[in-house]
BAFI-3210 file (N, C-alpha, C; in Angstrom, 3 decimals, decimal comma, padded with zeros to 6 digits):
// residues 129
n [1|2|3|4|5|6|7|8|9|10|11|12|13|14|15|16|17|18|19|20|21|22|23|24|25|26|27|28|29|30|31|32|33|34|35|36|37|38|39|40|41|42|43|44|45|46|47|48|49|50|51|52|53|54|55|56|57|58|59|60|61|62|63|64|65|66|67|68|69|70|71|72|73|74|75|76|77|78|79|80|81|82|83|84|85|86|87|88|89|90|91|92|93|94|95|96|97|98|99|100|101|102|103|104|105|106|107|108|109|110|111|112|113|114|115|116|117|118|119|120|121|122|123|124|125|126|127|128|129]
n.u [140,094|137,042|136,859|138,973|139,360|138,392|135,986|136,134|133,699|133,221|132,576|133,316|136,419|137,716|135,332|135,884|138,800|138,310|137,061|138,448|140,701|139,446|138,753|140,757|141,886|139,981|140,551|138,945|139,165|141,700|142,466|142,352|140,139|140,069|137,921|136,816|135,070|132,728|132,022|135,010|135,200|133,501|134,491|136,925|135,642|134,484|136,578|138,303|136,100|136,134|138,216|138,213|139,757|140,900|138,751|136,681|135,358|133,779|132,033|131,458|129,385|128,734|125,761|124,687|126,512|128,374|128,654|127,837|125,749|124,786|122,664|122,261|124,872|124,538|122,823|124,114|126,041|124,511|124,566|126,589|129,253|129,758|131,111|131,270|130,329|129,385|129,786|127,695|127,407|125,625|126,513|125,861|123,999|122,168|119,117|116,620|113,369|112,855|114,835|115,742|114,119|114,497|117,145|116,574|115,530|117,382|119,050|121,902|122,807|123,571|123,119|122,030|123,394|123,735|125,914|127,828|129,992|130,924|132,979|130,860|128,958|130,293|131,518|128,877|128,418|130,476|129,565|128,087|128,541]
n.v [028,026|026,186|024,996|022,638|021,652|022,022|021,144|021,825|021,229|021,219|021,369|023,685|025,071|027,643|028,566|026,825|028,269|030,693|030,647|028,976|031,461|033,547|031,787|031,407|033,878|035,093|033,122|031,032|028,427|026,079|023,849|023,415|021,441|020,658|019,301|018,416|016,354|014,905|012,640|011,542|012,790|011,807|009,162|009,653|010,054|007,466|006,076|007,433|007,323|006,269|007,874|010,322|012,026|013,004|013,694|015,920|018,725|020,922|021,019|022,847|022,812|021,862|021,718|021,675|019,360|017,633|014,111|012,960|014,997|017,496|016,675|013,890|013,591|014,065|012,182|009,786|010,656|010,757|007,780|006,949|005,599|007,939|008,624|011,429|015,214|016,897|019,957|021,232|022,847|024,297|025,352|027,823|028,623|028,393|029,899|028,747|028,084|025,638|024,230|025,506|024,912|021,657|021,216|022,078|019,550|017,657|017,072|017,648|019,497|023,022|025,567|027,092|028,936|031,514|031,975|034,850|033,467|035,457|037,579|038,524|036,432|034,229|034,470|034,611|031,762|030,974|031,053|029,166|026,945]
n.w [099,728|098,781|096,341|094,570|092,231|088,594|086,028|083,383|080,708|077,264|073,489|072,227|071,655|071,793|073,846|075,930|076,605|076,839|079,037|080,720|081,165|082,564|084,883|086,123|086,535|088,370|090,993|090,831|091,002|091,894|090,127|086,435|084,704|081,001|078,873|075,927|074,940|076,289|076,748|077,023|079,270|081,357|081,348|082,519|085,213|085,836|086,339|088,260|090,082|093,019|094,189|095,538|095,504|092,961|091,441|090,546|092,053|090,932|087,816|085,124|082,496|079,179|077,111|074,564|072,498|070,113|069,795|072,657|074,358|077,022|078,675|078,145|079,233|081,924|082,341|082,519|084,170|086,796|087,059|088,071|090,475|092,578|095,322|096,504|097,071|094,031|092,734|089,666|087,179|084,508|081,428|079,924|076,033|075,316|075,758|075,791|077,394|078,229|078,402|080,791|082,879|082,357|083,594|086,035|087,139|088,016|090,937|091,489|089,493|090,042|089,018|086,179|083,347|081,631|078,247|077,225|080,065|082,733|085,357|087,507|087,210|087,652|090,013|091,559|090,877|092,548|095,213|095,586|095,908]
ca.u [139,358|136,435|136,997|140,028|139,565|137,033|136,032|134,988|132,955|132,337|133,121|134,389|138,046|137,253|134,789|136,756|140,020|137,723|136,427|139,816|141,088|138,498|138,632|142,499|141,911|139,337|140,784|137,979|139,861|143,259|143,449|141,096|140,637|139,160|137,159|136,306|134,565|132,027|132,702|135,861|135,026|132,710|135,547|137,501|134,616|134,929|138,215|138,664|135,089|136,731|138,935|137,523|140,752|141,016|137,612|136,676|134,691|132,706|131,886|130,989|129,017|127,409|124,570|124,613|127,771|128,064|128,672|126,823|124,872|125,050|121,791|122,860|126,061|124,058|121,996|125,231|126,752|124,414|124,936|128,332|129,371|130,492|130,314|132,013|129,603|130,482|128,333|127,727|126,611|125,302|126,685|125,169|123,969|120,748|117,540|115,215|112,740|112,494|116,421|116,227|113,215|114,673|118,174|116,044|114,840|119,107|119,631|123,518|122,841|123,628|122,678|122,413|124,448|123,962|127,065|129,386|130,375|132,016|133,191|130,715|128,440|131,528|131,194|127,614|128,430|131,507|128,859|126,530|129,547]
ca.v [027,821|025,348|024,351|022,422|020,736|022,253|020,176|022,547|020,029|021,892|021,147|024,485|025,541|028,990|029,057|026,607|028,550|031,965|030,350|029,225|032,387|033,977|031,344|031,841|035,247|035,319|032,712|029,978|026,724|025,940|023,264|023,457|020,184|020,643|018,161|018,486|015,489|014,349|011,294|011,067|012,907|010,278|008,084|009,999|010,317|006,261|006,029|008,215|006,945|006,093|008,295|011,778|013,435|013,160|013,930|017,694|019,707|021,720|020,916|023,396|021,855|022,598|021,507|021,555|018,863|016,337|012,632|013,118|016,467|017,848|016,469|012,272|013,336|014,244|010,812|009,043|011,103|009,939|006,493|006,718|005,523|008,865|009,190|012,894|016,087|017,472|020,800|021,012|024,342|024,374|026,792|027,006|029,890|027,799|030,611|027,938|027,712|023,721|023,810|025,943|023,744|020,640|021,352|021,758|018,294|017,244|017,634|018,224|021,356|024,204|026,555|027,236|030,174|032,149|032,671|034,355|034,177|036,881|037,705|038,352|034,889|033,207|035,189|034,089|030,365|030,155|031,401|028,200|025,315]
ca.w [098,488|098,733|094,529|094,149|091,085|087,614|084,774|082,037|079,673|076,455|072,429|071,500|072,039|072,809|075,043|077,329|076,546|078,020|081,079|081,859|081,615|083,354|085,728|086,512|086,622|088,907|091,263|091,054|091,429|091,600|089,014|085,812|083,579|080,300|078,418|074,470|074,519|077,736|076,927|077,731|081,109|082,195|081,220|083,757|086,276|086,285|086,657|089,653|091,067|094,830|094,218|095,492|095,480|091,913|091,367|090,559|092,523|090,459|086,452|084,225|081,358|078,100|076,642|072,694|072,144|069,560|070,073|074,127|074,902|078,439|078,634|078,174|080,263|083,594|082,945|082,763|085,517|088,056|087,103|088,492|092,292|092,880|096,866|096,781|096,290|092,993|092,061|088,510|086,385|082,892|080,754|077,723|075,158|075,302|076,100|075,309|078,535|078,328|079,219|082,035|083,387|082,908|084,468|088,026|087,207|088,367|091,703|091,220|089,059|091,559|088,526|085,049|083,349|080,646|077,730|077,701|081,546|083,484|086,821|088,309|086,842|088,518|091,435|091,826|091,029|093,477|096,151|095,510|095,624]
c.u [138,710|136,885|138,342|140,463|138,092|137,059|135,230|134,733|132,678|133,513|133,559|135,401|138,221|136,722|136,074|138,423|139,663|137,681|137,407|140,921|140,562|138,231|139,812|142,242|141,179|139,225|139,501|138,005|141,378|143,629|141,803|141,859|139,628|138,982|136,526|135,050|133,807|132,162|133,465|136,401|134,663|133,533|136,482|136,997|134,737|135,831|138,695|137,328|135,064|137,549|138,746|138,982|141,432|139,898|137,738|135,406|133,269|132,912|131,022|130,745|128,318|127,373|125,066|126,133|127,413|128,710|127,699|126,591|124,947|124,100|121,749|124,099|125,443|122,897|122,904|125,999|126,111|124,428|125,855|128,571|129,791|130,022|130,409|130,786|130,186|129,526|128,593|126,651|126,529|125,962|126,836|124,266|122,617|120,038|116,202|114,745|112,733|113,966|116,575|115,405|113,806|116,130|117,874|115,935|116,793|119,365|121,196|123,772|122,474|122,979|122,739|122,548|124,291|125,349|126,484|129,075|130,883|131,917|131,662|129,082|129,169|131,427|129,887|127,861|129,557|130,531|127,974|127,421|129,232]
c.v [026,442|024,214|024,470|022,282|020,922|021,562|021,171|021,682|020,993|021,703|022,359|025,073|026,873|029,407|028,124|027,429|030,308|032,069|030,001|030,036|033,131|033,022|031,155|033,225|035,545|034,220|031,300|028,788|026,830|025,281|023,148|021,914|020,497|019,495|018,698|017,858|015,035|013,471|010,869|011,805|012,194|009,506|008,212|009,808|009,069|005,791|006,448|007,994|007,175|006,370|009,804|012,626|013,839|013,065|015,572|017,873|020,540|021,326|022,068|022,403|022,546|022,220|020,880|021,138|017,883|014,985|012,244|014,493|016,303|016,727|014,727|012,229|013,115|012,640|009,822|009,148|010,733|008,482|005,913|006,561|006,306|009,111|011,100|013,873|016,693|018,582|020,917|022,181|024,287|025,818|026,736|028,883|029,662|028,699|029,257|027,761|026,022|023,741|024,277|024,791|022,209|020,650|021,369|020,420|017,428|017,810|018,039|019,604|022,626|025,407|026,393|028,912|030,208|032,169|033,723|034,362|035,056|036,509|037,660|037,161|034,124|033,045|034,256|032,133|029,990|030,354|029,995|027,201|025,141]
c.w [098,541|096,979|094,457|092,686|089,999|086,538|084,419|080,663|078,249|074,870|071,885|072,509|072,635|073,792|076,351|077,191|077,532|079,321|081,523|082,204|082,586|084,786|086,770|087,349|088,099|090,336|091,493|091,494|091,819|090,806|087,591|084,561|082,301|079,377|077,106|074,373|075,841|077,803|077,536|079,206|081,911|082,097|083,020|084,888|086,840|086,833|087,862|090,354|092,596|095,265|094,666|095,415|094,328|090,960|091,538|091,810|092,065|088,626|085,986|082,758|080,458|077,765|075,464|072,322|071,189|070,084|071,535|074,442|076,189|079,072|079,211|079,257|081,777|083,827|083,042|083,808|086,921|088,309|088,133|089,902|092,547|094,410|096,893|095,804|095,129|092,244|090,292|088,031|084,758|082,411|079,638|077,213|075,115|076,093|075,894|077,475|079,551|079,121|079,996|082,977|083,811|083,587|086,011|088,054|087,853|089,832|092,224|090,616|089,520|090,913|086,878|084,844|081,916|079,603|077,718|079,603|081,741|084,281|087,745|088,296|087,979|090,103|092,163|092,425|091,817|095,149|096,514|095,709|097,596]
res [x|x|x|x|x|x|x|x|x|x|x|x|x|x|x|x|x|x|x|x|x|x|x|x|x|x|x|x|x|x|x|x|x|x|x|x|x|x|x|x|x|x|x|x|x|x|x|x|x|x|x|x|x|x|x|x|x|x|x|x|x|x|x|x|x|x|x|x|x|x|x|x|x|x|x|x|x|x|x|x|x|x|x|x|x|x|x|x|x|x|x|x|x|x|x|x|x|x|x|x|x|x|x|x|x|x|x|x|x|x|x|x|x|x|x|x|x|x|x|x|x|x|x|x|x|x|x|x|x]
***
């Protein structure tokens, strides 16, 4: 299993309580971290900087958060001395055109993803890590 380590970024309780069932289920990672708040992911992201082995792998992120939007996270996220590749997938409910558009504009974002996920979304995005 390439994906040790998932940061699912997203302000409601449900969806990340889905995807980490669905992401259990469907063996995606082995360890999933979830994050309410992006904030205090990037917090993390600092913290473990030169640390890649406590560094995720793959982030699932969404968009439409309050206090930092996906959006402010990925301009903060490349800030960061992160040497270690870390793919990163939007997943957001967001149809709007502009947000698929500018997500290419990130070269870290391996994809963006429709809600809800499923298997075989997952499928897709464990293909691209």
């Amino acid at each position: 299993m390439k994906n040790k380590i998932t940061y699912i970024i997203d302000d409601d309780k449900l969806s990340i309580k889905l995807m980490s069932m669905l992401i259990t289920k469907n063996h995606f990672c082995e360890e999933i971290i979830p994050f309410f708040n992006p904030q205090v992911a990037l917090e993390n992201l600092k913290k473990n900087a030169t640390d890649p082995d406590n560094l995720p792998d793959v982030i699932l992120l969404d968009l439409n958060m309050p206090i930092l939007d996906g959006w402010q996270f990925l301009d903060e996220f490349i800030l960061l001395p992160i040497k270690k590749d870390i793919s990163i997938f939007i997943v957001t409910s967001s149809i709007d055109p502009s947000d698929i558009e500018m997500a290419k504009k990130y070269d870290m974002v391996k994809s963006y993803i429709m809600k809800p996920i499923n298997a075989k979304k997952l499928e897709e995005a464990s293909k691209l890590i």
